[in-house]
N, CA, C and O atoms as a printed pandas DataFrame, in Angstrom:
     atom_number atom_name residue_name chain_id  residue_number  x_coord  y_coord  z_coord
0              1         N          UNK        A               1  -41.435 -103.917  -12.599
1              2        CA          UNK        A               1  -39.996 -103.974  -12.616
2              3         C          UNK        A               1  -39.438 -102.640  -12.104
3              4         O          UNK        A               1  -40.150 -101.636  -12.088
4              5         N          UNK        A               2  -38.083 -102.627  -11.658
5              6        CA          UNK        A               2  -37.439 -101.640  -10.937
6              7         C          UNK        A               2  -37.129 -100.613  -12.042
7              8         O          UNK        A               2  -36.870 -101.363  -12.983
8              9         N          UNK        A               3  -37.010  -99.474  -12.459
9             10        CA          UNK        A               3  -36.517  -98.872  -12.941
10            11         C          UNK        A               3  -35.208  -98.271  -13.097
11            12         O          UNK        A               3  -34.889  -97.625  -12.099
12            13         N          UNK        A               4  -34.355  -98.273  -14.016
13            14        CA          UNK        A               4  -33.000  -98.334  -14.654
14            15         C          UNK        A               4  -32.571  -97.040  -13.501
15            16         O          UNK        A               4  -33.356  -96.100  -13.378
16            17         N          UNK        A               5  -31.449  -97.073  -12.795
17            18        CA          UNK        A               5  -30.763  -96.261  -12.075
18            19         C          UNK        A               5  -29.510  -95.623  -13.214
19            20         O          UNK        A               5  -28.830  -96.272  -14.009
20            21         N          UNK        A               6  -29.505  -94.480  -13.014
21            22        CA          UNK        A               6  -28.526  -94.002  -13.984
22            23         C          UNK        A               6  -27.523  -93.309  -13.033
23            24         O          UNK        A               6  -28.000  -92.421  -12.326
24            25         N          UNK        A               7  -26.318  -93.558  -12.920
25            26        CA          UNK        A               7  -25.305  -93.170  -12.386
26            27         C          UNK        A               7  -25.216  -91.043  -12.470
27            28         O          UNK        A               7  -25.264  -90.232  -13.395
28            29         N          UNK        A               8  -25.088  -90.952  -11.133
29            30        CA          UNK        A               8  -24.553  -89.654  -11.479
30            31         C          UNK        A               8  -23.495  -88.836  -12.175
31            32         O          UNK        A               8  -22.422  -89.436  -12.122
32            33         N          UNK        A               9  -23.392  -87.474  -12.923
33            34        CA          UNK        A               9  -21.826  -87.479  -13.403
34            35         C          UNK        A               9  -21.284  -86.825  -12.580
35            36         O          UNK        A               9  -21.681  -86.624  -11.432
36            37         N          UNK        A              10  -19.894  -86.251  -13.307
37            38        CA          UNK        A              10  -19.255  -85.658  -12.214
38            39         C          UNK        A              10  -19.513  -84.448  -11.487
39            40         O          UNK        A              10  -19.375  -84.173  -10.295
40            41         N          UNK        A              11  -20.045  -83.582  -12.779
41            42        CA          UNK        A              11  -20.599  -82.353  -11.710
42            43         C          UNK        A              11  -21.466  -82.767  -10.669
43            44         O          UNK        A              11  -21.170  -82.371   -9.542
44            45         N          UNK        A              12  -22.430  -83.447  -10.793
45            46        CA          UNK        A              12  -23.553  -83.641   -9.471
46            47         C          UNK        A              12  -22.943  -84.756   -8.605
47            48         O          UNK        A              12  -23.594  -85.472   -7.845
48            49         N          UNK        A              13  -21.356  -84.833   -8.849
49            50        CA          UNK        A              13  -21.094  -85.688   -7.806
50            51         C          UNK        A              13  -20.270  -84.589   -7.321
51            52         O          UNK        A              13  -19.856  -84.827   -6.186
52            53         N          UNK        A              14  -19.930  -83.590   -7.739
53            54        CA          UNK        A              14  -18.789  -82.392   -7.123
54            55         C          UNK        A              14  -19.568  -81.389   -6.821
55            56         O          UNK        A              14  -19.061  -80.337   -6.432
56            57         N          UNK        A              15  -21.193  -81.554   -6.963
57            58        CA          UNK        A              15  -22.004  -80.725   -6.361
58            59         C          UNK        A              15  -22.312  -80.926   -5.485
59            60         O          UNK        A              15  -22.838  -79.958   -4.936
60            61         N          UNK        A              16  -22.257  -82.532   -4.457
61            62        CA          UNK        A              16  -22.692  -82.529   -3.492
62            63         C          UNK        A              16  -21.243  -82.759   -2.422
63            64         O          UNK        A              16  -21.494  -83.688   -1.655
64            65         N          UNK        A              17  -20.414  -82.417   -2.274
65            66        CA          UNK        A              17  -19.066  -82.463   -1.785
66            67         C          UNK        A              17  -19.312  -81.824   -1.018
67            68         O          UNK        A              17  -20.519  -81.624   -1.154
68            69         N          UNK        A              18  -18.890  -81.178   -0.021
69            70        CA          UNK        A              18  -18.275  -80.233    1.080
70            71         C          UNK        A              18  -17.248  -79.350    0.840
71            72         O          UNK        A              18  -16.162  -79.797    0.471
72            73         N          UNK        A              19  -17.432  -78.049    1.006
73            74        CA          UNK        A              19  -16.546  -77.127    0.779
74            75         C          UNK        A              19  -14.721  -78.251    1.144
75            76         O          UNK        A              19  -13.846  -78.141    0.285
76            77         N          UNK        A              20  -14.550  -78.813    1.903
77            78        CA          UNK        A              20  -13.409  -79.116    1.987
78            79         C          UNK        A              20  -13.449  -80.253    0.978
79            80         O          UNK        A              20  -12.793  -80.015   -0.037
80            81         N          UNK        A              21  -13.909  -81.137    1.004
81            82        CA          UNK        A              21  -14.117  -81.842    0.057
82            83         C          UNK        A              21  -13.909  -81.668   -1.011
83            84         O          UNK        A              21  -13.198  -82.436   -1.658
84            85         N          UNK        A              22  -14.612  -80.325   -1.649
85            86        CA          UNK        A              22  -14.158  -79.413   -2.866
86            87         C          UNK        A              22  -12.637  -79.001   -2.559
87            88         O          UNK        A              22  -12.119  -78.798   -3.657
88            89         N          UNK        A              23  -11.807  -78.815   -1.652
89            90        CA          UNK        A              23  -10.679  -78.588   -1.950
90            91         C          UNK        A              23   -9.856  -79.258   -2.262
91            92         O          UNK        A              23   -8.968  -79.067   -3.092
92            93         N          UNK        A              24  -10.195  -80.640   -1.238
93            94        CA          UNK        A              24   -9.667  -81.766   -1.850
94            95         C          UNK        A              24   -9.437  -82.173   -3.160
95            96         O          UNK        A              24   -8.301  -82.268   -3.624
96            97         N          UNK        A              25  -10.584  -82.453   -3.864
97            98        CA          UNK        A              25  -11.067  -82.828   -4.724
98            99         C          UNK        A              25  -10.032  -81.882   -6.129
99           100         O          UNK        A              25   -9.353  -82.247   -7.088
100          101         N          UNK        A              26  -10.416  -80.591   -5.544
101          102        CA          UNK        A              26   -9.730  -79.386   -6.985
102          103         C          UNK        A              26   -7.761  -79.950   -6.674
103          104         O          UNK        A              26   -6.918  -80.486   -7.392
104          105         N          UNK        A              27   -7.771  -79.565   -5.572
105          106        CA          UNK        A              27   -6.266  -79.773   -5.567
106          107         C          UNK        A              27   -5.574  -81.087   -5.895
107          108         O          UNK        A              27   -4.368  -81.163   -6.129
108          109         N          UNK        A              28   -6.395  -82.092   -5.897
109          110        CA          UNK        A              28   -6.247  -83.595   -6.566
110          111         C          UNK        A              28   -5.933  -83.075   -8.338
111          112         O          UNK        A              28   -4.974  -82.934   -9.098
112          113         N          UNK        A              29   -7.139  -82.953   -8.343
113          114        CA          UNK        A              29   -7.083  -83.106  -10.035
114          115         C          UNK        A              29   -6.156  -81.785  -10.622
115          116         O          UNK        A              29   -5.569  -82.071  -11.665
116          117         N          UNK        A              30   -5.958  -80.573  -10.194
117          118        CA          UNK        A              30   -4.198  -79.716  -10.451
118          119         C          UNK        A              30   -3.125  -80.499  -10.083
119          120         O          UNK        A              30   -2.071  -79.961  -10.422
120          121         N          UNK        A              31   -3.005  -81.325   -9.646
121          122        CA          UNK        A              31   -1.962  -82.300   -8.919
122          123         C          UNK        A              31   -1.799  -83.410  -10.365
123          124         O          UNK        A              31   -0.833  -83.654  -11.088
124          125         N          UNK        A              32   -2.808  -83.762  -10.364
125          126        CA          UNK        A              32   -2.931  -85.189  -11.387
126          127         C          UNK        A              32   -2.271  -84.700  -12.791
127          128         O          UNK        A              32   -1.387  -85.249  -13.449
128          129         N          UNK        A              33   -3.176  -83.164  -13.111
129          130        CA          UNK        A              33   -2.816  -82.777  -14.402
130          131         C          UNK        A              33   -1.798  -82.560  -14.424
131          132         O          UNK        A              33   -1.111  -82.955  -15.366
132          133         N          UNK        A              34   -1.214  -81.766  -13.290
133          134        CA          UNK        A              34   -0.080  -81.741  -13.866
134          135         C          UNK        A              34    0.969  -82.289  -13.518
135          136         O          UNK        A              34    1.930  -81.555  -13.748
136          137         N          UNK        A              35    1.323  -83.530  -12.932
137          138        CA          UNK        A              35    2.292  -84.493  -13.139
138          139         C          UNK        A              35    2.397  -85.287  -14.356
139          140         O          UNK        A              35    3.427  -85.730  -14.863
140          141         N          UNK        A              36    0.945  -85.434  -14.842
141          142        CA          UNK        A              36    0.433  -86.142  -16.311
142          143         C          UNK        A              36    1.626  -84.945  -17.159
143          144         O          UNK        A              36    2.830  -85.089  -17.374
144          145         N          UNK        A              37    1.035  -84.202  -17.373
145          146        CA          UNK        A              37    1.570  -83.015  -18.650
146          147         C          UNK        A              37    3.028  -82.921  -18.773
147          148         O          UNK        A              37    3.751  -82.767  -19.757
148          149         N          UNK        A              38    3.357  -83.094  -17.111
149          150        CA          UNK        A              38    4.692  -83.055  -17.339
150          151         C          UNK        A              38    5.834  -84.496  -17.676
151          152         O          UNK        A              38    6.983  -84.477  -18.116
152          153         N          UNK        A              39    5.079  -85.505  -17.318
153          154        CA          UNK        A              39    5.613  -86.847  -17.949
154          155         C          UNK        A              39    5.329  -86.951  -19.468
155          156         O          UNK        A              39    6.085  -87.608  -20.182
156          157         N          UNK        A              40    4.443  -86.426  -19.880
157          158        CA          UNK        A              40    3.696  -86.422  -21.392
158          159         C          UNK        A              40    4.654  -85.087  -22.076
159          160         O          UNK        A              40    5.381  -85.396  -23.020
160          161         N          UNK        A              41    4.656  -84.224  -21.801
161          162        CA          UNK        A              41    5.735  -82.901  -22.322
162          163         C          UNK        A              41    7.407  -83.659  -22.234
163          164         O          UNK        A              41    8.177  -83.671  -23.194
164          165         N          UNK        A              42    7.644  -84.112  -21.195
165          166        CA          UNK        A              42    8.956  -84.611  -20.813
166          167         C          UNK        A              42    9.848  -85.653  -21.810
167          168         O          UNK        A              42   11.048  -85.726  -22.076
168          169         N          UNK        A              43    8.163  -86.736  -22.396
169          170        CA          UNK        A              43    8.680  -87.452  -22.913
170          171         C          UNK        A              43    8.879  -87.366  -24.850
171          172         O          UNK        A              43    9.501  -87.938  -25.745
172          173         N          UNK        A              44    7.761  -86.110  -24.640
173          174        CA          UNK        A              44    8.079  -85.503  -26.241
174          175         C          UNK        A              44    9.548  -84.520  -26.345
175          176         O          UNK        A              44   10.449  -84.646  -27.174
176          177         N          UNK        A              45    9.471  -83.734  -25.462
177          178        CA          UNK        A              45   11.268  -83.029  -25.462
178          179         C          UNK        A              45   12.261  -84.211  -25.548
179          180         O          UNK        A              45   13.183  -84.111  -26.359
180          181         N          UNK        A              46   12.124  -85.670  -24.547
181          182        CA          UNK        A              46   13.238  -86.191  -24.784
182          183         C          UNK        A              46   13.291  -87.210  -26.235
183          184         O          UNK        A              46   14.385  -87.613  -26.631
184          185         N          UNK        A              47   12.258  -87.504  -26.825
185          186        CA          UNK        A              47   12.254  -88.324  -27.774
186          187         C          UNK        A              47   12.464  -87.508  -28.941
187          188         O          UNK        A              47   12.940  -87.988  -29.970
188          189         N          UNK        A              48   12.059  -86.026  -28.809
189          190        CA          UNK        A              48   12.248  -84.815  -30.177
190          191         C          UNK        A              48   13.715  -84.933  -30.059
191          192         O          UNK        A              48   14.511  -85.386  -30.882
192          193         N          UNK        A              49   13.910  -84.482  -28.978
193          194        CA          UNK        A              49   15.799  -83.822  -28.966
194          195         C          UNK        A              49   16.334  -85.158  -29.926
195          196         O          UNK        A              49   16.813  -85.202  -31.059
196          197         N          UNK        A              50   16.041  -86.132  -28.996
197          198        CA          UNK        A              50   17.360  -87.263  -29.431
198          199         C          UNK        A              50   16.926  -87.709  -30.839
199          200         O          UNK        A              50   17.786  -87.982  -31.677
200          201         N          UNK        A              51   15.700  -87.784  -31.101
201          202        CA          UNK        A              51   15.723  -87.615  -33.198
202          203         C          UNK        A              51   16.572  -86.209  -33.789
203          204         O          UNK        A              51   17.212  -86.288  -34.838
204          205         N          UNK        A              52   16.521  -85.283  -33.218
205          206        CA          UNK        A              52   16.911  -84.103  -33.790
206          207         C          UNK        A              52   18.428  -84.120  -33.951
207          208         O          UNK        A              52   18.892  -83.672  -34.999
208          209         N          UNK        A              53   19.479  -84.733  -32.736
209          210        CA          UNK        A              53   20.651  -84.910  -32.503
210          211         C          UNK        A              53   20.857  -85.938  -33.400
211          212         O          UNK        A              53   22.035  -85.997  -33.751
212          213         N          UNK        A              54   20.249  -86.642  -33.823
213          214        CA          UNK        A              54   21.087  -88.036  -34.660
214          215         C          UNK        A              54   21.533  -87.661  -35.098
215          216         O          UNK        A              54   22.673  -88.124  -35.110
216          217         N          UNK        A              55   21.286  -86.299  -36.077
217          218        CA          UNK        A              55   22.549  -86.091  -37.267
218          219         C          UNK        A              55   23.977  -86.051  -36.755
219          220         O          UNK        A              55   24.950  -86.196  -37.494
220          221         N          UNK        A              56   24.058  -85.807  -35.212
221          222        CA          UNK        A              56   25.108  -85.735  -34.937
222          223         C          UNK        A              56   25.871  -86.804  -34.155
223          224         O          UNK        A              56   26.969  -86.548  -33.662
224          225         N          UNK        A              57   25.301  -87.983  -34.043
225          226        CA          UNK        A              57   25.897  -88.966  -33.806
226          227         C          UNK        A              57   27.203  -89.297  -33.676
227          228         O          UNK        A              57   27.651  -89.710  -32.606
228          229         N          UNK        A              58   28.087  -89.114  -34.980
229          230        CA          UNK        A              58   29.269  -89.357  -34.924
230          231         C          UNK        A              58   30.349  -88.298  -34.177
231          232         O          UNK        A              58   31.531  -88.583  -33.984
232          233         N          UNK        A              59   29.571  -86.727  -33.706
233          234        CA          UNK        A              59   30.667  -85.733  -32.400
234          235         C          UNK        A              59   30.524  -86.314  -31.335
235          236         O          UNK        A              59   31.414  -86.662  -30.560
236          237         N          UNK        A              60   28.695  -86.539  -31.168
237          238        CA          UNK        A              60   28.330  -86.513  -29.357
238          239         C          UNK        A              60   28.423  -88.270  -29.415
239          240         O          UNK        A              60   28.792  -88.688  -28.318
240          241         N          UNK        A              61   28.253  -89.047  -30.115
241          242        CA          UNK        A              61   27.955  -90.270  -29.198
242          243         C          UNK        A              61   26.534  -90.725  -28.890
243          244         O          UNK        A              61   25.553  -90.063  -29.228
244          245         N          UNK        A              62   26.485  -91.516  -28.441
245          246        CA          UNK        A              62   25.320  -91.812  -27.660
246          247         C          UNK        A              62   24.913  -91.284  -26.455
247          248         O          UNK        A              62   23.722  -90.998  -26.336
248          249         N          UNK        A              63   25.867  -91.051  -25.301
249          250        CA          UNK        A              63   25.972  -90.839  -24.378
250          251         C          UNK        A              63   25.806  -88.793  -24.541
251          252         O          UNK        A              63   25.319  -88.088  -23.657
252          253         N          UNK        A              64   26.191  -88.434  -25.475
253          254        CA          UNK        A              64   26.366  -87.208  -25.759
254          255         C          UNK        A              64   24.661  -86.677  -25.763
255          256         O          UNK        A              64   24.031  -85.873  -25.075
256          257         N          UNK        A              65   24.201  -87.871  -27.280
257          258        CA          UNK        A              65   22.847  -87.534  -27.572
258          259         C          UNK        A              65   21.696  -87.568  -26.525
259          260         O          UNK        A              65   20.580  -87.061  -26.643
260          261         N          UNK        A              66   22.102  -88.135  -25.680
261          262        CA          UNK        A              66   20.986  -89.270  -24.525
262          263         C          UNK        A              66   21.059  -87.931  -23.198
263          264         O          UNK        A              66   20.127  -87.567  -22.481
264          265         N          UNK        A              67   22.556  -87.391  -23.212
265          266        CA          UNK        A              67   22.338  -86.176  -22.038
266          267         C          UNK        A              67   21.567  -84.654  -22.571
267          268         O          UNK        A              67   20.926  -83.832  -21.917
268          269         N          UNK        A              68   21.940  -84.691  -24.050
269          270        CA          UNK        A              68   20.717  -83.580  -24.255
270          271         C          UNK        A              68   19.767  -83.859  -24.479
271          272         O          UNK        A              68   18.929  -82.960  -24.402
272          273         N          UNK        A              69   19.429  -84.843  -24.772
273          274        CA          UNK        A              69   17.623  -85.448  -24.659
274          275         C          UNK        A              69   16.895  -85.140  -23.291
275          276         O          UNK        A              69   15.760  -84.726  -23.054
276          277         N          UNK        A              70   18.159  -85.560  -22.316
277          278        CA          UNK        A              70   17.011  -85.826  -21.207
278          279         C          UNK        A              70   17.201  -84.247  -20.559
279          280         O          UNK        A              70   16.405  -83.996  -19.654
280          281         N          UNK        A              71   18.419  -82.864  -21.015
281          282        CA          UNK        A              71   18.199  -81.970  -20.607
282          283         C          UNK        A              71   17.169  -81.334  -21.222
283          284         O          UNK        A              71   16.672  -80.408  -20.581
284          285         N          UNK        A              72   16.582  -81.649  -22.598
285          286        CA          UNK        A              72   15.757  -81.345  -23.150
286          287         C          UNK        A              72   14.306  -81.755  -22.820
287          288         O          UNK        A              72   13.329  -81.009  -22.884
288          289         N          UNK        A              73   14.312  -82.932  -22.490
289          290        CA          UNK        A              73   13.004  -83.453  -21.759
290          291         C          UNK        A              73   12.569  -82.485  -19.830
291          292         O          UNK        A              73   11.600  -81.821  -19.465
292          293         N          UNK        A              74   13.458  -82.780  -19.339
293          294        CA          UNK        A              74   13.544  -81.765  -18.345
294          295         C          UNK        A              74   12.509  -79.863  -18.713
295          296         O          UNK        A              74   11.632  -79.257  -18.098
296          297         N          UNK        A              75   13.027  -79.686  -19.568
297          298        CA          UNK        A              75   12.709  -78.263  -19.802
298          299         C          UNK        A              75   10.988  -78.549  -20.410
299          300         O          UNK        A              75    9.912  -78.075  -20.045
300          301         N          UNK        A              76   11.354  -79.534  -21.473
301          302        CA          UNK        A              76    9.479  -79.662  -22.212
302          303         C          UNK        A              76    9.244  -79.747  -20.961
303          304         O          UNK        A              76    8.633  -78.686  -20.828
304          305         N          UNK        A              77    9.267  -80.301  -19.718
305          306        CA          UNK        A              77    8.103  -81.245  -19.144
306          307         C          UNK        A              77    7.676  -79.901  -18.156
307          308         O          UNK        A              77    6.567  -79.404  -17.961
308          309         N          UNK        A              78    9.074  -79.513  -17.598
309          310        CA          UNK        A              78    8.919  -78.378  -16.869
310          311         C          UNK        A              78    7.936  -77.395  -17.621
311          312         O          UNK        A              78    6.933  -77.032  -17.008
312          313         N          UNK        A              79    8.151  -76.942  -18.896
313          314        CA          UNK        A              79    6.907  -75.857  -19.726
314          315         C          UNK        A              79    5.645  -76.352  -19.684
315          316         O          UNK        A              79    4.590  -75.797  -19.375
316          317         N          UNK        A              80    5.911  -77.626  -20.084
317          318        CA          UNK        A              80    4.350  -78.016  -20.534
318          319         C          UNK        A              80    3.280  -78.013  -18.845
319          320         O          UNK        A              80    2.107  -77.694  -18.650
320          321         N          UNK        A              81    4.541  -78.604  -17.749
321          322        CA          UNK        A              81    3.610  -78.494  -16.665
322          323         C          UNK        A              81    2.846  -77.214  -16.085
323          324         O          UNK        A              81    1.685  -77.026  -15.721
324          325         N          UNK        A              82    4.156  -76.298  -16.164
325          326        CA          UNK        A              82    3.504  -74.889  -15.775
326          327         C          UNK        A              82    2.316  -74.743  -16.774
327          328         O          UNK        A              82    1.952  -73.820  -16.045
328          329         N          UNK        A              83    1.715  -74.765  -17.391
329          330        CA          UNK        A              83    0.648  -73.953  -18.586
330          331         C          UNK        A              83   -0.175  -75.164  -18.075
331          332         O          UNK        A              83   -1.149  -74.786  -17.424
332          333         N          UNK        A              84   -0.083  -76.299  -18.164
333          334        CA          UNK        A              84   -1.351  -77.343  -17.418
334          335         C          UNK        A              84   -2.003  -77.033  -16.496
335          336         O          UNK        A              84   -3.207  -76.784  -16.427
336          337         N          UNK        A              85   -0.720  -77.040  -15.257
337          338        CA          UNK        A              85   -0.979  -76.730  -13.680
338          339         C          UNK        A              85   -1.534  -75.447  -13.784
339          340         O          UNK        A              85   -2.601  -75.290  -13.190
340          341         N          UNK        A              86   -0.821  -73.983  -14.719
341          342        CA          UNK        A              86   -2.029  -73.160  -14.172
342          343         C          UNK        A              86   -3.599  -72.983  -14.950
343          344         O          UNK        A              86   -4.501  -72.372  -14.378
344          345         N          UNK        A              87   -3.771  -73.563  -16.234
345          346        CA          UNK        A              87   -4.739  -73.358  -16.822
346          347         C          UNK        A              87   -6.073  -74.851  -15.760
347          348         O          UNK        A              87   -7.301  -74.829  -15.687
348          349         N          UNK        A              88   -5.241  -75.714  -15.261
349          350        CA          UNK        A              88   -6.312  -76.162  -14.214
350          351         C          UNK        A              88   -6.681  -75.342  -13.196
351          352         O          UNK        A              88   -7.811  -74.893  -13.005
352          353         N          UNK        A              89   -5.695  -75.155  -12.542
353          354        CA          UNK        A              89   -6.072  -74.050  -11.505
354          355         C          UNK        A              89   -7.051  -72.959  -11.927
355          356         O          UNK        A              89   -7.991  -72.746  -11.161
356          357         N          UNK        A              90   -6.948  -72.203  -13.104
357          358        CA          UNK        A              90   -7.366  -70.895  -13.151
358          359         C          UNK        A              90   -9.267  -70.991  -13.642
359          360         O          UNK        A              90   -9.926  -69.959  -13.763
């Protein structure tokens, strides 16, 4: 009988790449992380803020609460991406 083939992992599949290949490859996955981090950061700033604002419901509104959420989501996503994007990179 044939013997069981075991898939390579990723290092010995990023070991046999091509220097460009390797650039490809690195600048993909800083790319990936950090669009991830920043939809994932983005969506904890905007779901924190707008629990945090309820108390104030009855000044701002909905419309009140919902624009500092999402200025608040803006900023998480923006932080959280920078510290992703460079701790992949680095």
């Amino acid at each position: 009988s044939e013997p069981e083939r075991v898939p390579p992992d990723y290092q010995a599949m990023r070991a046999n790449l091509s220097p460009l290949g390797k650039v490809i490859a690195g600048s993909c996955e800083v790319g990936v992380t950090t669009g991830m981090s920043y939809a994932s950061s983005g969506m904890l700033g905007y779901f924190g803020m707008g629990v945090w604002q309820l108390k104030s419901i009855g000044e701002l509104g909905m419309k009140g609460i919902h624009a500092k959420a999402v200025t608040s989501g803006k900023s998480w996503g923006e932080l959280g991406a920078y510290f992703s994007g460079f701790g992949c990179a680095a």
